[in-house]
C-alpha positions as CSV (number, residue, x, y, z in Angstrom):
1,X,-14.7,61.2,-112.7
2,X,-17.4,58.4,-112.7
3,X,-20.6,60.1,-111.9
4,X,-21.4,58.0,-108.5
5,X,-17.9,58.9,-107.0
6,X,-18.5,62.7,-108.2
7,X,-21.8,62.6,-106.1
8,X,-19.9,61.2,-103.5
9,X,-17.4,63.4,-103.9
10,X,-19.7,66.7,-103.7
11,X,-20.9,67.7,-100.4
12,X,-22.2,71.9,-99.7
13,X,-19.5,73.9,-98.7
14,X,-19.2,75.6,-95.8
15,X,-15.8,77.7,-96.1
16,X,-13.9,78.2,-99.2
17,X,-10.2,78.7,-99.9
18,X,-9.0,81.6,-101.6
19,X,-8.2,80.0,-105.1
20,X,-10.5,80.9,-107.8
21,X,-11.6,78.6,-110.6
22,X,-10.5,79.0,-114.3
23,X,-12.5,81.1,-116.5
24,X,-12.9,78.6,-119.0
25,X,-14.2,75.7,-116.4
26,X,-17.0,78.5,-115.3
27,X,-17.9,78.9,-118.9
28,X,-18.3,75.5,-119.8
29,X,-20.1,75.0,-116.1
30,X,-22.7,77.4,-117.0
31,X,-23.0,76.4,-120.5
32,X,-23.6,72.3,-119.1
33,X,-26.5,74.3,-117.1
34,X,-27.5,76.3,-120.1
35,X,-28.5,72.8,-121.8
36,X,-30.6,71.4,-118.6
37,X,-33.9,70.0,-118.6
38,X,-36.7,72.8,-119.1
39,X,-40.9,72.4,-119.8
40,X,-41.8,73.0,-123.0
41,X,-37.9,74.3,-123.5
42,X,-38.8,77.7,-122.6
43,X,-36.0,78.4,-119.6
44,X,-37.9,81.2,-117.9
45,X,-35.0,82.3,-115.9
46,X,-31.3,84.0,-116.3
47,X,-27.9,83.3,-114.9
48,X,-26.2,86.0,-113.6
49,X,-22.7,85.8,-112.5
50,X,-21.5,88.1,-109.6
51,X,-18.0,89.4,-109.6
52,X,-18.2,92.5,-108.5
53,X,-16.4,92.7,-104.8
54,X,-18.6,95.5,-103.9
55,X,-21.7,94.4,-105.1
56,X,-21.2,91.1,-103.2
57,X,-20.5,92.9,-100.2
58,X,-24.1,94.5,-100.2
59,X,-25.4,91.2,-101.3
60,X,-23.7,89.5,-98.0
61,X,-26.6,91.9,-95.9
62,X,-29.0,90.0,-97.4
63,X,-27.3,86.6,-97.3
64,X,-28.2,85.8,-93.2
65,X,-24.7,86.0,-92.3
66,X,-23.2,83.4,-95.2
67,X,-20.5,84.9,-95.9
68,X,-19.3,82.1,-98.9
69,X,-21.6,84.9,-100.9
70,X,-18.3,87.0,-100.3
71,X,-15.6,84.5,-100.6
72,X,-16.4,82.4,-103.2
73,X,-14.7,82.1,-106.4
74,X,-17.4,82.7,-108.5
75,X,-21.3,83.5,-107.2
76,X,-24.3,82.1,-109.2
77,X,-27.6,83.7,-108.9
78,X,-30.4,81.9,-110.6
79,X,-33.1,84.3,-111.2
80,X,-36.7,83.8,-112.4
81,X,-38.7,86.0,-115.1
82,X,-41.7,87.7,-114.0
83,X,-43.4,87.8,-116.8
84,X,-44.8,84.4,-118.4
85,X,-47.2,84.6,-121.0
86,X,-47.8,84.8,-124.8
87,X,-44.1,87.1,-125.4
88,X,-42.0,84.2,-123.8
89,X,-43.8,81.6,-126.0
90,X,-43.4,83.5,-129.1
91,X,-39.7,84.0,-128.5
92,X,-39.5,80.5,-128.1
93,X,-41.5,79.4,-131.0
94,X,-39.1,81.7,-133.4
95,X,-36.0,80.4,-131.7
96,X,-37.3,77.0,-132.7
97,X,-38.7,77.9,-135.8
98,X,-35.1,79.3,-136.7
99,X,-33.1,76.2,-135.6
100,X,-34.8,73.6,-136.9
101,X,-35.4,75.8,-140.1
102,X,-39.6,75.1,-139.7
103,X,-42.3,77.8,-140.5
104,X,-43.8,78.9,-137.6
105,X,-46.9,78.0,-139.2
106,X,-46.2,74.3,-138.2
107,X,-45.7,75.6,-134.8
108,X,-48.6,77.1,-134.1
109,X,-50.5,74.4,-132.5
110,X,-47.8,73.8,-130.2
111,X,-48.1,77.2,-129.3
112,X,-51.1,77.6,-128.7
113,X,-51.2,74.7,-126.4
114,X,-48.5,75.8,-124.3
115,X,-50.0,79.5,-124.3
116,X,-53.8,78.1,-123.2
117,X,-51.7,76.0,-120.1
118,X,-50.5,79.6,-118.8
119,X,-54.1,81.2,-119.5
120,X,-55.2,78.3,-116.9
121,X,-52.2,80.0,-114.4
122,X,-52.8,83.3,-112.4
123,X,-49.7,85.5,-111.8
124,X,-48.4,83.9,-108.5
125,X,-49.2,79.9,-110.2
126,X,-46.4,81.3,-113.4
127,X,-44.0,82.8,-111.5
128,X,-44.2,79.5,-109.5
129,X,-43.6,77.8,-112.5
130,X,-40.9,79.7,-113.6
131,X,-38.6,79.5,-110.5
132,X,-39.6,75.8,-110.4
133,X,-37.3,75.6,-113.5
134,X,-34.6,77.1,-111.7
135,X,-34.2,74.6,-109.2
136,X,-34.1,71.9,-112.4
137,X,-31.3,74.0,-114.0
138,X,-29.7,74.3,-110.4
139,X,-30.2,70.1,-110.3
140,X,-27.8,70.3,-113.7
141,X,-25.5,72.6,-112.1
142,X,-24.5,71.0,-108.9
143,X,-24.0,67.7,-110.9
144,X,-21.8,68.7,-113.7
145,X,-19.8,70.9,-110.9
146,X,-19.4,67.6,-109.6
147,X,-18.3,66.0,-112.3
148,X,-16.1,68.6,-112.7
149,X,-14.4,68.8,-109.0
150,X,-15.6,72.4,-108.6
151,X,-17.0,72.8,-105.6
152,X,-20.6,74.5,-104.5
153,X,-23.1,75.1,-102.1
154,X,-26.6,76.2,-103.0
155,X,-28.9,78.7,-101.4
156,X,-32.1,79.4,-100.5
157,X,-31.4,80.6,-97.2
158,X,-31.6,84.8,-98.3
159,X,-33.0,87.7,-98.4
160,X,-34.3,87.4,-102.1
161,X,-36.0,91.4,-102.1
162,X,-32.7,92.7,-100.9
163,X,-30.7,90.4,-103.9
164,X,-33.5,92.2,-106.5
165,X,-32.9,95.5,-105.3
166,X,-29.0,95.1,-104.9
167,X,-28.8,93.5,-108.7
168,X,-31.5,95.8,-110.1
169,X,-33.4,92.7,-111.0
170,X,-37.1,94.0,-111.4
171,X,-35.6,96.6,-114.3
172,X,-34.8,93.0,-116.0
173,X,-37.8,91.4,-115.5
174,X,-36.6,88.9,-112.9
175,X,-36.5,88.1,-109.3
176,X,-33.8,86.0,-107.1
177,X,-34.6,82.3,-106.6
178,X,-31.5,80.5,-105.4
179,X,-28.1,81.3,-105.2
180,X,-25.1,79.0,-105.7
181,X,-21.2,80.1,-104.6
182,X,-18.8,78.2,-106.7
183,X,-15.2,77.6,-105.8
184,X,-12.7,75.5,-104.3
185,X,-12.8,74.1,-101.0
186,X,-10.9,75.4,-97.6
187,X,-9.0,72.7,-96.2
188,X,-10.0,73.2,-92.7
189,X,-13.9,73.1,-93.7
190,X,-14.6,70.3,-91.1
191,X,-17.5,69.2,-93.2
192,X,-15.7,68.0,-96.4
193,X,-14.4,64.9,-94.2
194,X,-17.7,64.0,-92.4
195,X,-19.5,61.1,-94.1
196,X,-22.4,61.8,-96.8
197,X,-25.8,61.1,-95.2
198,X,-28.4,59.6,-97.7
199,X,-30.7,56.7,-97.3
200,X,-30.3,53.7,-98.9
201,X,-31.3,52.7,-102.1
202,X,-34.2,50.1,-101.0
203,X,-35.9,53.1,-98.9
204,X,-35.6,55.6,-101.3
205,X,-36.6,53.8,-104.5
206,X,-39.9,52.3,-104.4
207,X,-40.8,49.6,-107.6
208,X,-44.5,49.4,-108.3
């Protein structure tokens, strides 16, 4: 699908049908959002994939009423980590170092440079930061679903303390940031006929 009809096309569901999404679509959804845009490359956050009936149904407490946590084919949560410092950048640096088969010597100064940024951070400026990328990888998401005529709705509208607890999220390292219900859409959600409200293209972009 050309990318300007898909954008068209996508709209936030509000009701769901009951037919789930292949397996292998998901996969390759998550792996398009796997590869999105991150500073420095770090991707300070996890995707976690909620199948389990039972564990959506305590999740639905803490979703103010929405129940397309329930229904859904398949439920995104994009959490952030908690803990951003020197351990994230080293993992990184190795990562790199491995891939691109460079000594980490060589490395070093990039390192250190991104390390001395999050010395200049307190606690609540990082974790800022790090569920800041989220909404970047979310951005990838929501576009390649497009593309990809699977339908979504993002989140922010939630409980995200209740999501930790219910997913055991602090034992990980990481807290909720937004959640995104995948699946296909219910032929008698009203909204996927209204017409998509944007402004136009002279107010929104401005030349300088």
């Amino acid at each position: 699908m050309n990318m300007i009809n898909a954008l068209n096309w996508r709209y936030a569901v509000k009701e769901f049908s009951s037919e789930k999404i292949e397996e292998q679509k998901v996969q390759e959804l998550l792996t398009a959002t796997r590869l999105s845009a991150s500073a420095y490359g770090l991707q300070p956050y996890r995707l976690l994939v909620v199948n389990d009936i039972n564990t959506r149904r305590q999740l639905l407490n803490h979703a103010m009423g929405q129940d397309k946590v329930l229904n859904c084919s398949h439920l995104i949560v994009f959490a952030a980590q908690t803990n951003v410092g020197d351990d994230m950048v080293n993992r990184y640096i190795k990562a790199v170092a491995t891939s691109q088969n460079i000594s980490i010597d060589k490395l070093q100064g990039y390192a250190d440079h991104i390390k001395d940024v999050f010395t200049g951070m307190d606690d609540t400026q990082k974790r800022e930061w790090a569920h800041q990328q989220t909404y970047i990888a979310l951005g990838t998401l929501l576009t390649a679903a497009a593309v990809m005529k699977i339908d979504s709705c993002p989140m922010t509208g939630f409980e995200s303390k209740g999501f930790d607890r219910v997913l055991g999220l602090h034992e990980f390292g990481l807290e909720s940031s937004i959640v995104c219900p995948l699946g296909i859409r219910h032929p008698d959600d009203n909204n996927a006929h209204l017409p998509k409200v944007r402004y136009d293209y002279s107010e929104m972009v401005i030349n300088i």
